[in-house]
N, C-alpha and C positions, 0 to 999 in steps of 0.2 A: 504494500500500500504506500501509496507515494502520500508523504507530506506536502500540502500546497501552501506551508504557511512557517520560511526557515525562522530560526532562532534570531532574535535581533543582536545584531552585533555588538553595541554598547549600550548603557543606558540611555542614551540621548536617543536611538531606536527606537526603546519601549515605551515614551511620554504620549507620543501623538494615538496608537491604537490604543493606548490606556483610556485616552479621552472618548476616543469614538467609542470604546466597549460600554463607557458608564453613559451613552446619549450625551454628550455633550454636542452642540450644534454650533456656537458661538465660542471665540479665540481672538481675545484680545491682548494686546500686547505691543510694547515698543521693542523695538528691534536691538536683538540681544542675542550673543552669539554663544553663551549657553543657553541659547533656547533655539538654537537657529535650523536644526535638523525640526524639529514640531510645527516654528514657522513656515517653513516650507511646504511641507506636506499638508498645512491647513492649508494653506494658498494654493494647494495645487485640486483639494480636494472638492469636488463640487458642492458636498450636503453640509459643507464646512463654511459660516459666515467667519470670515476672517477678516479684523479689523485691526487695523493697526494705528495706536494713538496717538498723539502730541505730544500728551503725560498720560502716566499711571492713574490717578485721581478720574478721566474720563471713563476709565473702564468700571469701572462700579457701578457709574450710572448707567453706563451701557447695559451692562450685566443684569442691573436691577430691572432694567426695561426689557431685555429677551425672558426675564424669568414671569413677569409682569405679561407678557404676550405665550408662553407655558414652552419656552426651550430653556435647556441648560446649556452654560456658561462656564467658560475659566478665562482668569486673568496672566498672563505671564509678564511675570518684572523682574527688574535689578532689584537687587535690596535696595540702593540708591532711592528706587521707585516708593520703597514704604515710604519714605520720609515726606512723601510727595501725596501721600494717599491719609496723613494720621486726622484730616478731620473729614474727609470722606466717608471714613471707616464710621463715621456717626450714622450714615444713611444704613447702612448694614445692619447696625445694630439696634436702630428705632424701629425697621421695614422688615427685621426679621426672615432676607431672603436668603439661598443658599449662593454662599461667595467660593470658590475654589480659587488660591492663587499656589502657582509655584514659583518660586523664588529662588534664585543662583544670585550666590554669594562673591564680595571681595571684600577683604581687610578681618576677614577673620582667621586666615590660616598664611603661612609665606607669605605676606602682602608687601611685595616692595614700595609701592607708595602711601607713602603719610595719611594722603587726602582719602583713601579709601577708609580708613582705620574708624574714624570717629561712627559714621551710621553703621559698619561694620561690625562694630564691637558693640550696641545697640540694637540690633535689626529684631532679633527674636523677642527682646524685654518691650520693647514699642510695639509690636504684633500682640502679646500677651497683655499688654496693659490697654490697649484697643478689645478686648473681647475675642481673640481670634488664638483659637487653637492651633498649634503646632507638633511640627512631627520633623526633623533633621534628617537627612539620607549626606551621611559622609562616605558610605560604600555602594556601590553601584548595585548589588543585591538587596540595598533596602529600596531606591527608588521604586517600583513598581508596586509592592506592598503597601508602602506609603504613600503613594499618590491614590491608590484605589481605595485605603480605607479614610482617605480625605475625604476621597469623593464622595461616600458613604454617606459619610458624615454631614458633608456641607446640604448634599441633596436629598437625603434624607430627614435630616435632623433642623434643615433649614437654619443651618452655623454656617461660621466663618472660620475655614477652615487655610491652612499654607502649609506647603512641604517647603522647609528651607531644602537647598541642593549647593550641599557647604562647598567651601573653596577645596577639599582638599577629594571630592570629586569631582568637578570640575576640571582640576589642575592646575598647578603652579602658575603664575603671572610670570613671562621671564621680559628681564629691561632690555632694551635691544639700543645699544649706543651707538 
């Protein structure tokens, strides 16, 4: 019997059919190159509304509005992006809708530059004191686990839910002089 559906090669593979498996219809996101294999394949994907922002902060209301019209929704951002989103996170948490974000990290692990360090070192404590549960995938065999029981979570449970996707899956920042 032949398999028609190989292993995905990295984790950055398994994001986008995760989305589609849990109905998610709507993918919004500023373009970010831990996320750029999911981007892709939402843009390429027809059943796939794929928006891409200005800021992080529009996607919420986006979000709220496709949930608001009966599709599911995810966010994807920089941490950078939380910082950009901490009074947004109010519509979430007054409106009660199911928010799914995944979030790839800098300045928390090898971080050659300074500037990433401060929301870095912050990102997860700012998510938690917004209302919004968390779940870390620092190994490529927890991403899929934890993105799917996010999803659970947010669209079921009608939470706000983010997988951080820390720096040290991702991989090293390297300086190029």
């Amino acid at each position: 019997m032949q398999d028609n559906h190989p292993l995905p090669e990295t984790w950055q593979d398994e994001v986008f059919p995760i989305l589609k498996s849990v109905n998610v219809k709507h993918i919004a996101y500023v373009p970010d190159a831990g996320h750029s294999k999911a981007i892709k394949a939402a843009n390429t994907d027809v059943s796939i509304k794929s928006v891409v922002l200005t800021t992080e902060e529009e996607g919420l209301g986006y979000l709220a509005g496709a949930w608001l019209g009966g599709d599911r929704g995810a966010l994807l951002l920089q941490y950078s992006g939380v910082g950009n989103c901490i009074n947004t996170l109010a519509l979430q948490s007054c409106a009660r809708f199911p928010l799914l974000m995944l979030v790839t990290m800098r300045g928390d692990w090898a971080e050659f530059n300074p500037w990433q360090n401060p929301m870095g070192q912050n990102t997860e404590e700012i998510l938690t004191r917004m209302g919004v549960m968390i779940w870390r995938a620092d190994k490529s065999e927890d991403v899929a686990p934890l993105i799917r029981g996010a999803a659970t979570m947010a669209f079921d449970g009608d939470s706000a839910c983010a997988v951080i996707l820390g720096q040290r899956l991702i991989g090293e920042k390297e300086w190029n002089n």
